[in-house]
GUTOR-804912 format. One record per residue (C-alpha): residue number from 1; residue in one letter; x, y, z. Coordinates in nm, 2 decimals. Layout:
// residues N
[NUM; 'a'; [X; Y; Z]];
...
END
This chain:
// residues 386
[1; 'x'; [-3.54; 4.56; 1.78]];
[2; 'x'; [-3.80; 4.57; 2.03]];
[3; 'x'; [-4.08; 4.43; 1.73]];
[4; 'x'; [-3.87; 4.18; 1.65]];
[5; 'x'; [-3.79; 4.04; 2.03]];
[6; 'x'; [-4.21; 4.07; 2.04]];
[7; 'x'; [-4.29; 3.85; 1.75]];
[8; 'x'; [-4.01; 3.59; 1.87]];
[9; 'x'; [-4.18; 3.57; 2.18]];
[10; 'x'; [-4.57; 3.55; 1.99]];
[11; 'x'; [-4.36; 3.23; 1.80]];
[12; 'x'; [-4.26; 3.07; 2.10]];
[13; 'x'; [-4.62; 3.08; 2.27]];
[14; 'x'; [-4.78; 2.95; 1.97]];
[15; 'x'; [-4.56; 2.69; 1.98]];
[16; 'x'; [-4.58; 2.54; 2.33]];
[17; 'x'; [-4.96; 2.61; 2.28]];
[18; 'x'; [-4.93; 2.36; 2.01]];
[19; 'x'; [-4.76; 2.07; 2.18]];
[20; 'x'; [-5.01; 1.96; 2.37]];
[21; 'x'; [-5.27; 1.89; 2.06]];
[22; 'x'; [-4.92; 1.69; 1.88]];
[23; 'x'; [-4.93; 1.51; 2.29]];
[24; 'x'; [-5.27; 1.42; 2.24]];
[25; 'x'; [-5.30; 1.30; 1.91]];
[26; 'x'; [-5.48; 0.96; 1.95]];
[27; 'x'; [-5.51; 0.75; 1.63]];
[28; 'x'; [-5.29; 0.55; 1.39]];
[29; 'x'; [-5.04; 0.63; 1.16]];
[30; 'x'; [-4.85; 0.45; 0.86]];
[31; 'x'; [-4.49; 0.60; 0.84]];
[32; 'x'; [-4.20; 0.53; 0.59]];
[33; 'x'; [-3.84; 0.68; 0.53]];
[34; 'x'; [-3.83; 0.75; 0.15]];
[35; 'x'; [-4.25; 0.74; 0.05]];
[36; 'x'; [-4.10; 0.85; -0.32]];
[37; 'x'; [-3.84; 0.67; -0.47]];
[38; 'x'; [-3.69; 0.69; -0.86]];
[39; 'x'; [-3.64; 0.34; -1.02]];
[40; 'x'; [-3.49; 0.24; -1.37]];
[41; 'x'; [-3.65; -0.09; -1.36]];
[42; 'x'; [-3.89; -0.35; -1.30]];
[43; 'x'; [-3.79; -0.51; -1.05]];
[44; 'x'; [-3.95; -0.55; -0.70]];
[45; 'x'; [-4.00; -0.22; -0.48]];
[46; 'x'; [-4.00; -0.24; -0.14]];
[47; 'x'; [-4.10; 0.03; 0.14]];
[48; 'x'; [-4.04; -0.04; 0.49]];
[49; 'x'; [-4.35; 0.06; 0.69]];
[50; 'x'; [-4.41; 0.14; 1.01]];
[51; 'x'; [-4.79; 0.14; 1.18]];
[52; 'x'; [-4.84; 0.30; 1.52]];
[53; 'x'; [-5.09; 0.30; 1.76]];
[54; 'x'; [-5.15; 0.65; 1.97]];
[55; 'x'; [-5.34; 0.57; 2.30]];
[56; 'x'; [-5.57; 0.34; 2.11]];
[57; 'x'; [-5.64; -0.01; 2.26]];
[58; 'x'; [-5.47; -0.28; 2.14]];
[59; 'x'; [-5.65; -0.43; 1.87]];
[60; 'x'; [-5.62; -0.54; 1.54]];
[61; 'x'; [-5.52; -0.29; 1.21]];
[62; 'x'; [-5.60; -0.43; 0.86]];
[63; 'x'; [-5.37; -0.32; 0.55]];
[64; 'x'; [-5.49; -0.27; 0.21]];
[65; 'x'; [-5.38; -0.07; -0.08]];
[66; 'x'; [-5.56; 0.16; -0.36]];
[67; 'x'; [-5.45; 0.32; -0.62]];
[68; 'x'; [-5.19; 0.06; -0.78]];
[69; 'x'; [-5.13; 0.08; -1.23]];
[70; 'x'; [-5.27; -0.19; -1.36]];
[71; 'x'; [-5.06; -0.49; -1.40]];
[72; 'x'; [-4.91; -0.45; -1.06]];
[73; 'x'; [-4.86; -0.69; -0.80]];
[74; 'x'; [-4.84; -0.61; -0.39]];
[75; 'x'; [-4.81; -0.79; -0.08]];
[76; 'x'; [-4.77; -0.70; 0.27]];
[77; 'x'; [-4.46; -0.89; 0.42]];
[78; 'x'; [-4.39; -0.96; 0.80]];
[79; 'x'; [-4.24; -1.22; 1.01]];
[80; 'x'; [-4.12; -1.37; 0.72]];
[81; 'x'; [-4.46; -1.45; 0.55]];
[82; 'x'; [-4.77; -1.27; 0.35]];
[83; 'x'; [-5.00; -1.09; 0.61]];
[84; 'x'; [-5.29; -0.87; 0.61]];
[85; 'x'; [-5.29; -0.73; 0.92]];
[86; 'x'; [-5.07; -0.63; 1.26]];
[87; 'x'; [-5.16; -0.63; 1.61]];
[88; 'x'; [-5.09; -0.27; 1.79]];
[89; 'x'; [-5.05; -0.21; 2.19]];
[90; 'x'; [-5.10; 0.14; 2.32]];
[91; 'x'; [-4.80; 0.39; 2.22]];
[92; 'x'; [-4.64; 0.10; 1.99]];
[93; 'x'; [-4.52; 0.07; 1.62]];
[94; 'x'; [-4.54; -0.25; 1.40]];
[95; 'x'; [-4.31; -0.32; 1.08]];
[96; 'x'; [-4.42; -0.44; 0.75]];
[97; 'x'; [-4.28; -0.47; 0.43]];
[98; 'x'; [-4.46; -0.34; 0.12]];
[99; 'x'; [-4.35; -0.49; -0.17]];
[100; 'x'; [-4.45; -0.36; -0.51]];
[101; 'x'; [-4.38; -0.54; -0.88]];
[102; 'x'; [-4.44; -0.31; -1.15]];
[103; 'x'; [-4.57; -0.50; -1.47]];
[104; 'x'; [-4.29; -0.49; -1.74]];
[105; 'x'; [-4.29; -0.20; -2.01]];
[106; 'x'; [-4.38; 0.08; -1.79]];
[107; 'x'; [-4.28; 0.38; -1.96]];
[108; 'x'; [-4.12; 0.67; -1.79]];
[109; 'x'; [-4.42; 0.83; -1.55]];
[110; 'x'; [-4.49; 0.92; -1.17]];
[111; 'x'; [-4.71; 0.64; -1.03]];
[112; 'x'; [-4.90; 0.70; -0.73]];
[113; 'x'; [-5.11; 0.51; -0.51]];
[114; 'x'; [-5.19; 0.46; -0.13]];
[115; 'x'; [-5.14; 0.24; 0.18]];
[116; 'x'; [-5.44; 0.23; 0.42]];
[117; 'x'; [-5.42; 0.11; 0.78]];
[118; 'x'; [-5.79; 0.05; 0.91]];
[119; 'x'; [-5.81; -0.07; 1.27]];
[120; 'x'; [-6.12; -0.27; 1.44]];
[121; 'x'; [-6.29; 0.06; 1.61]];
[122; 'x'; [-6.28; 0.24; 1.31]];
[123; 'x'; [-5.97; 0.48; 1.33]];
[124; 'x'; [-5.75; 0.46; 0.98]];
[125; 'x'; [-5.47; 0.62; 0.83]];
[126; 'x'; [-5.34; 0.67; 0.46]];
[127; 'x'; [-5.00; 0.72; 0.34]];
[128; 'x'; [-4.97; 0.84; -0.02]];
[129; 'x'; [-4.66; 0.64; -0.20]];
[130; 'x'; [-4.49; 0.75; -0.58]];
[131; 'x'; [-4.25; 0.55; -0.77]];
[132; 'x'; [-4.09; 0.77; -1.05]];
[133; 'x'; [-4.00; 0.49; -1.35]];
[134; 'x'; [-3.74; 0.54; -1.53]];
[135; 'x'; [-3.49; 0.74; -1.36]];
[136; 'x'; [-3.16; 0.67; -1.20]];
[137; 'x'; [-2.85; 0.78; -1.04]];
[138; 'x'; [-2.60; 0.81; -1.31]];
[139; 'x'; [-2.28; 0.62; -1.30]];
[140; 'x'; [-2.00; 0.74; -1.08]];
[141; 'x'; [-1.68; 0.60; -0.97]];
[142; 'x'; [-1.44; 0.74; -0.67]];
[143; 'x'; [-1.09; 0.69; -0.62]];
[144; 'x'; [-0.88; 0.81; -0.32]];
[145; 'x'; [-0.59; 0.74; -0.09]];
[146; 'x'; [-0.43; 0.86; 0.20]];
[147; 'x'; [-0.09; 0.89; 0.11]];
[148; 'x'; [-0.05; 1.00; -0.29]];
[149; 'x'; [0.30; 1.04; -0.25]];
[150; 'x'; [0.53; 0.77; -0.14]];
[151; 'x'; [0.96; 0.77; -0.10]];
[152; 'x'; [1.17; 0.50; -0.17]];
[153; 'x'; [1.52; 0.37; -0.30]];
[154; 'x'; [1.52; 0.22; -0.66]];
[155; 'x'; [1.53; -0.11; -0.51]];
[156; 'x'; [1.19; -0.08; -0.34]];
[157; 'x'; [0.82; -0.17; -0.45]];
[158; 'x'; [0.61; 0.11; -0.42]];
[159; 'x'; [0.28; 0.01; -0.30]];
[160; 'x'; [-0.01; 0.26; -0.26]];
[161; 'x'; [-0.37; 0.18; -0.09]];
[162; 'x'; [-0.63; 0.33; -0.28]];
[163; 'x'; [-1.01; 0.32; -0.18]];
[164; 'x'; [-1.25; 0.29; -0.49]];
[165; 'x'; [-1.62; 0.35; -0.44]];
[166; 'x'; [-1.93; 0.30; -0.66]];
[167; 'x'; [-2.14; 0.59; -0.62]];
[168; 'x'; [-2.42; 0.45; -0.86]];
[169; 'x'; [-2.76; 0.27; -0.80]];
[170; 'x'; [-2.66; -0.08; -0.98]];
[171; 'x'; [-2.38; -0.33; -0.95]];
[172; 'x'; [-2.09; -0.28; -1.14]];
[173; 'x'; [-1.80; -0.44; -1.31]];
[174; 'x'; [-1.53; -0.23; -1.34]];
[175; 'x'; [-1.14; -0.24; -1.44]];
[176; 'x'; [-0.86; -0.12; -1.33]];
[177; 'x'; [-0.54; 0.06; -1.54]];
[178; 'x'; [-0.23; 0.23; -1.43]];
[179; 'x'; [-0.04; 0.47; -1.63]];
[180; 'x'; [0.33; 0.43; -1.55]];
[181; 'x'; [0.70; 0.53; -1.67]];
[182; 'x'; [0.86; 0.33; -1.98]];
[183; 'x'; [1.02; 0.02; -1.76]];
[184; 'x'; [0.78; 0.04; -1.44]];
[185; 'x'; [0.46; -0.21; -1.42]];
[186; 'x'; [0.20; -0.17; -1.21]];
[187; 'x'; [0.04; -0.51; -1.02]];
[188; 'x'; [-0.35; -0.50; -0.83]];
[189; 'x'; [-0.48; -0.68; -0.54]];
[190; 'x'; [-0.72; -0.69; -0.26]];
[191; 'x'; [-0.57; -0.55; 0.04]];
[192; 'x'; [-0.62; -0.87; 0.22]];
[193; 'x'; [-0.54; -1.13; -0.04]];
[194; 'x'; [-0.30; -1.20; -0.24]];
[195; 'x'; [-0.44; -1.29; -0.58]];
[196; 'x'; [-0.33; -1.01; -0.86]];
[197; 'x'; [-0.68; -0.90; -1.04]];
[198; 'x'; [-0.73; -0.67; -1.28]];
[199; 'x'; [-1.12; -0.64; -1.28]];
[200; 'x'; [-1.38; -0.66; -0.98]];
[201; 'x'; [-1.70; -0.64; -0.95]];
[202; 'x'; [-1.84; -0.36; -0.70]];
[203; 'x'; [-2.21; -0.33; -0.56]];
[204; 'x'; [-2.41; 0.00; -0.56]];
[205; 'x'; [-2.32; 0.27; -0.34]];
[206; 'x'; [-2.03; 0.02; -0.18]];
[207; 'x'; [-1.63; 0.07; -0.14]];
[208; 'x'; [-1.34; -0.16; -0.17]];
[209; 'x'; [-0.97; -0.15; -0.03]];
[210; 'x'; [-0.71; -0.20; -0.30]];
[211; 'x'; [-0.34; -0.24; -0.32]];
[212; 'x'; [-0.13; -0.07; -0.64]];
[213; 'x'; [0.24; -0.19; -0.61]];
[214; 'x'; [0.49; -0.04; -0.89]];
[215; 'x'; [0.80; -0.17; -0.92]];
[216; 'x'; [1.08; 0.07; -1.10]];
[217; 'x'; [1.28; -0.03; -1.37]];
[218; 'x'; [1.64; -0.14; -1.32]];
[219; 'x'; [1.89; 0.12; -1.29]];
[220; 'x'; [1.59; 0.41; -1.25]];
[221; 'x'; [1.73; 0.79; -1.18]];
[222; 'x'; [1.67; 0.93; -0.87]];
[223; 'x'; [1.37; 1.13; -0.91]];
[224; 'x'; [0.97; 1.22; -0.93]];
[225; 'x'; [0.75; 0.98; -1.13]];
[226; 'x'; [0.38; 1.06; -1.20]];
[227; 'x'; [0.13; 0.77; -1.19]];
[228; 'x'; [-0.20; 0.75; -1.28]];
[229; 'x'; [-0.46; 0.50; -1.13]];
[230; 'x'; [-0.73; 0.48; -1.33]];
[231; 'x'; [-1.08; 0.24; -1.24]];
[232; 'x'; [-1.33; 0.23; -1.53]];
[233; 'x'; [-1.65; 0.05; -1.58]];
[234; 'x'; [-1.91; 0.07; -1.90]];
[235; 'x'; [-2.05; 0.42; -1.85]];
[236; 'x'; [-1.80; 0.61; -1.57]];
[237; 'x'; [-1.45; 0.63; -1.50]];
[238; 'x'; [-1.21; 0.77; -1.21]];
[239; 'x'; [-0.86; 0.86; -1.24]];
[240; 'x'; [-0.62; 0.92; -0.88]];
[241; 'x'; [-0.26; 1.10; -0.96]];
[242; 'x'; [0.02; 0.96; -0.71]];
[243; 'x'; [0.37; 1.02; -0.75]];
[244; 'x'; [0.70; 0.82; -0.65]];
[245; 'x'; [0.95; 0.96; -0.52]];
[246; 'x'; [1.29; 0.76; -0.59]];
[247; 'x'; [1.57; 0.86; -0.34]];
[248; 'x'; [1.91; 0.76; -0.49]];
[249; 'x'; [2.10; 0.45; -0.33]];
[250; 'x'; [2.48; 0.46; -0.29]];
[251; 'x'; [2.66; 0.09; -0.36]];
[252; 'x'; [2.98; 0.03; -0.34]];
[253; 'x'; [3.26; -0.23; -0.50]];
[254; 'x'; [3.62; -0.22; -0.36]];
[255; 'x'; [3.88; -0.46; -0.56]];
[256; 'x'; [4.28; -0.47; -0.67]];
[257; 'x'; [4.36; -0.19; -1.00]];
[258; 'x'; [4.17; -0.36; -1.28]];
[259; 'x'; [3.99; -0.58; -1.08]];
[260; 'x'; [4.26; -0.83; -1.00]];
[261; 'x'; [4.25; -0.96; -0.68]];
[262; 'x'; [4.59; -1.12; -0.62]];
[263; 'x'; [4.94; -0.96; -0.58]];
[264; 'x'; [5.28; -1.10; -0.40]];
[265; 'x'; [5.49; -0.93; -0.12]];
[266; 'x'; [5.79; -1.03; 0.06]];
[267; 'x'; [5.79; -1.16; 0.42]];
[268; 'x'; [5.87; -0.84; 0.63]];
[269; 'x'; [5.88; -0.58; 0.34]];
[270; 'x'; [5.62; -0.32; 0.27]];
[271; 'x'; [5.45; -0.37; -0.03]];
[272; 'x'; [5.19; -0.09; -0.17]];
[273; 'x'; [4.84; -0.18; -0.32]];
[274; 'x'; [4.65; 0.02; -0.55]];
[275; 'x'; [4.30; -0.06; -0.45]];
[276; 'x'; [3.95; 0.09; -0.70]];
[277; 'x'; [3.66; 0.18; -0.49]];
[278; 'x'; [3.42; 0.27; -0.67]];
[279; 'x'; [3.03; 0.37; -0.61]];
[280; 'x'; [2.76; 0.22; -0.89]];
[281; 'x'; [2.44; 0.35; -0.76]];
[282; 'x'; [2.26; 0.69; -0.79]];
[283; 'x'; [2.38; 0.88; -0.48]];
[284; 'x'; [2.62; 0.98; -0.33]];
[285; 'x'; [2.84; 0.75; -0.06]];
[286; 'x'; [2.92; 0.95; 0.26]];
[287; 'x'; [3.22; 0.92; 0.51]];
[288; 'x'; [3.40; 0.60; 0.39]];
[289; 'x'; [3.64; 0.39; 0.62]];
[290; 'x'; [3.87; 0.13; 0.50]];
[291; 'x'; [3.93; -0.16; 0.72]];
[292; 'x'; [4.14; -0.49; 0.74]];
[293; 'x'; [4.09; -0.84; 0.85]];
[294; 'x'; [4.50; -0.99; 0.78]];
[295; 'x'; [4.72; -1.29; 0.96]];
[296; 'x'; [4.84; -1.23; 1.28]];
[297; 'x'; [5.13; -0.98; 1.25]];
[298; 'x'; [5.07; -0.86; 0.98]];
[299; 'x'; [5.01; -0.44; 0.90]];
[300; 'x'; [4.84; -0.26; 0.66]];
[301; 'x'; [4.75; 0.14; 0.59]];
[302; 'x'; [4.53; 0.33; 0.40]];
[303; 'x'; [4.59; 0.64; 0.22]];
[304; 'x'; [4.34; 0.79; 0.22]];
[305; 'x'; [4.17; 0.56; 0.52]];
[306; 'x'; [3.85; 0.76; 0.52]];
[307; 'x'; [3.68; 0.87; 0.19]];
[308; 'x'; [3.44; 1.17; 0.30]];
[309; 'x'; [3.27; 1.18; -0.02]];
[310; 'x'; [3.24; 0.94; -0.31]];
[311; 'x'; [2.98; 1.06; -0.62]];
[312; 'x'; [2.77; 0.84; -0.80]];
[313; 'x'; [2.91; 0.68; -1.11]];
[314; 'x'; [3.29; 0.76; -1.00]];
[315; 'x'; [3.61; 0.59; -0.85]];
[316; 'x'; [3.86; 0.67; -0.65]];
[317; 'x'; [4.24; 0.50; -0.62]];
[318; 'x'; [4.32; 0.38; -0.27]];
[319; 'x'; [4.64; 0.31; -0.19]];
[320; 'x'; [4.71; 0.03; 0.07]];
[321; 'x'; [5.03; -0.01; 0.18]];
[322; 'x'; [5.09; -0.40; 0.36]];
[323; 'x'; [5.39; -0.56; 0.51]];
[324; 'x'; [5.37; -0.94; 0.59]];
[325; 'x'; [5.53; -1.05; 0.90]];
[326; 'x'; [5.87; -1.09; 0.91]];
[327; 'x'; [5.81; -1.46; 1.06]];
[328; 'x'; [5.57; -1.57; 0.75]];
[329; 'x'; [5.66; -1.83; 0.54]];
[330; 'x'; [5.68; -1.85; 0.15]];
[331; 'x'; [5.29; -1.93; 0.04]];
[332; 'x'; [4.97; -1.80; 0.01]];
[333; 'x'; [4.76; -1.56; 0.22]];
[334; 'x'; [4.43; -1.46; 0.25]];
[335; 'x'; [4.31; -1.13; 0.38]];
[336; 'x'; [3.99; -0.94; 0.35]];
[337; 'x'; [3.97; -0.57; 0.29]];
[338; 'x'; [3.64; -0.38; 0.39]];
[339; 'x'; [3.47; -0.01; 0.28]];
[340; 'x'; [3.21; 0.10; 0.54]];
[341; 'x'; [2.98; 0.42; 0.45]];
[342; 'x'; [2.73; 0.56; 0.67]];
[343; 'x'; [2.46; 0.57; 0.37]];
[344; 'x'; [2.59; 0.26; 0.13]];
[345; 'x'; [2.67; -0.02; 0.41]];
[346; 'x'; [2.96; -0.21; 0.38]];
[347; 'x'; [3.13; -0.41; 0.14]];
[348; 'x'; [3.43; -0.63; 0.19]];
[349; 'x'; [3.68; -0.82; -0.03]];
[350; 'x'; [3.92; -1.15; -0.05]];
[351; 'x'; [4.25; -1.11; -0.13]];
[352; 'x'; [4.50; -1.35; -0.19]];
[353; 'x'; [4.86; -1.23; -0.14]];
[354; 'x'; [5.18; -1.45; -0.22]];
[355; 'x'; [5.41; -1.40; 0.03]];
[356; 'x'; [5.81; -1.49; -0.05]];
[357; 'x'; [6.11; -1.48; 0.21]];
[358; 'x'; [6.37; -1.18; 0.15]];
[359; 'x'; [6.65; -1.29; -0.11]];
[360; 'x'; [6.90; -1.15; 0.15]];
[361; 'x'; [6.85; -1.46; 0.37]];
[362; 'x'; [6.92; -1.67; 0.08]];
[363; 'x'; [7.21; -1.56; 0.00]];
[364; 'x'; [7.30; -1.61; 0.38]];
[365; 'x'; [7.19; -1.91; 0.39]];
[366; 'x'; [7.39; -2.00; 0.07]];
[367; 'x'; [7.67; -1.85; 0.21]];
[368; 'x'; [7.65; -2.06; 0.53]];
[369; 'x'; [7.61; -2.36; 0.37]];
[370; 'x'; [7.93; -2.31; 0.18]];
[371; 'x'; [8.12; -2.19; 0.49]];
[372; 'x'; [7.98; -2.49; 0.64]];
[373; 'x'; [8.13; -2.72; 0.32]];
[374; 'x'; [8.45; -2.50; 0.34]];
[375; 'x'; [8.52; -2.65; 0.67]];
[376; 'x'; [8.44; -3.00; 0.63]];
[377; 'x'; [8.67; -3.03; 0.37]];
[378; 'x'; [8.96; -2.83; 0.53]];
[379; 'x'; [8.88; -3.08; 0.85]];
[380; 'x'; [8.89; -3.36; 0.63]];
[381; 'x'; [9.26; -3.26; 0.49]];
[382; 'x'; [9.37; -3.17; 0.80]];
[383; 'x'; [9.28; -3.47; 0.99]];
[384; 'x'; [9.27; -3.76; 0.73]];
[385; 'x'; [9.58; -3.79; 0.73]];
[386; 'x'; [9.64; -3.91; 1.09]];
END
């Protein structure tokens, strides 16, 4: 332990006995990010250079290079034009670009040449530079989203934003594909456009934002559905799994038995309905309340009036049991009959009732009237002759 804490310690003075000689380096130097690079083409190279001046006076610092295949072009760029040279101050860096055009039918080698920087009083600096021909990042394409799993009823589009990269050295063109159910279809766009594509074009090493919207087919069981999203170009492919997840949706029809709409009644009478409600879509409707909307004076009742549980697919008789007013008169009537569920919404129905007065008045009326004729006749006898 104790060796260990001593040679630490011989480190750490070496070190700050070094700093000083970095500190008081005076000179120049020719710097670059990446002095090696791989190409898999001709076309121009360029290095971004950087020449700096350590406590030297300002002055002038030529550029040359040595060292460069046969065939191949340079120039120094800066400012927008060809140079030669850069000023330096004291303690500060100038850029240049360094552009290199290899002559065509270079085979696959390491070239290697050098970049001098030479200034007025005689102080210079050389960076040595490769360019590997020939090789290249292979092709590589990225897909990803945030959410791979999305919930919806059968009536929804399902619309997914997926991220696809191109993690290769050259532009790309590369299509898209989606693998979906029998009776789904898939559509593509930008996520800030709406123009359907099916193909882009993606730079090197750069990402685009795309929407995948699938619509479900009519009538689709409530369920899991596997999708595949698939991007492929000429030499890669990428394939993202997502999965929708359809959540049945309850709907509900409420009309007369058979579907009529229409029945009769007599003013002031009961008269029982049987009503079908009946649920079409893939879940189950919860708690279901019948309703009324009928003339004034006028009554109606439910049996059952709430429906806790209706399945998918099935129907269930309602009966409705309605008495006109006693007032009404013979004609016809219009009422609307609702079904209101807490997962399905509501749904409501016309009605049109014929209402007749009771045969009993009628008859007393009938009666009357020949009570009435009775009399004047009796009068007439009675009293004619005087």
């Amino acid at each position: 332990m104790k060796r260990n804490i001593h040679l630490v310690s011989v480190l750490v003075v070496f070190l700050m006995a070094a700093l000083p000689l970095f500190a008081d380096y005076q000179g120049l130097s020719v710097a670059t990010n990446y002095p090696s690079l791989n190409v898999s083409s001709s076309d121009m190279i360029t290095f971004d250079l950087r020449i700096k001046s350590y406590g030297l006076a300002p002055q002038r610092v030529n550029l040359s290079l040595t060292g460069l295949p046969e065939g191949w072009e340079y120039q120094f760029v800066g400012g927008g034009g060809l140079v030669n040279a850069v000023f330096t101050e004291p303690d500060s860096t100038s850029t240049v670009q360094l552009w290199v055009i290899p002559s065509d039918g270079n085979q696959e080698a390491v070239y290697s040449f050098s970049v001098h920087a030479t200034g007025e009083n005689g102080d210079s600096y050389s960076l040595p530079l490769t360019i590997t021909m020939g090789r290249q990042l292979p092709q590589r394409l990225a897909l990803d989203t945030d959410l791979p799993t999305i919930k919806g009823d059968p009536k929804s589009d399902f619309t997914f934003n997926v991220t696809l990269r191109n993690n290769s050295a050259n532009e790309t063109l590369i299509d898209l594909y989606a693998d979906v159910p029998q009776g789904f279809y898939a559509t593509f766009k930008e996520q800030y456009g709406s123009k359907t594509i099916n193909t882009l074009s993606l730079g090197a090493g750069s990402s685009r934002s795309v929407q995948v919207t699938v619509t479900p087919s009519a009538g689709v069981s409530e369920g899991a559905y596997p999708i595949t999203v698939t991007a492929r170009s000429s030499g890669a492919e990428a394939s993202l799994p997502v999965m929708l997840e359809v959540q049945g949706q309850a709907t509900l029809t409420l009309s007369g038995a058979g579907g009529i709409l229409s029945s009769s009644a007599v003013a002031g009478k009961e008269k029982v309905l049987d009503l079908e409600l009946k649920n079409t879509g893939t879940a189950n409707a919860q708690h279901i309340e019948l309703s009324s909307y009928t003339p004034s004076n006028w009554t109606i009742s439910y049996n059952p009036a709430v429906v806790e549980e209706l399945p998918a697919g099935e129907t269930v008789t309602v009966k409705a049991t309605l008495k006109p007013s006693s007032e009404a008169l013979n004609g016809d009537y219009s009422l609307t009959l609702r079904a209101n569920s807490k997962n399905a919404g509501n749904v409501s129905e016309q009605f049109r009732i014929t209402v007749r007065t009771s045969s009993i008045w009628g008859i007393v009326s009938i009666v009357i009237i020949a009570l009435a004729a009775v009399l004047l006749v009796f009068a007439v006898k009675k009293f004619g002759r005087r």
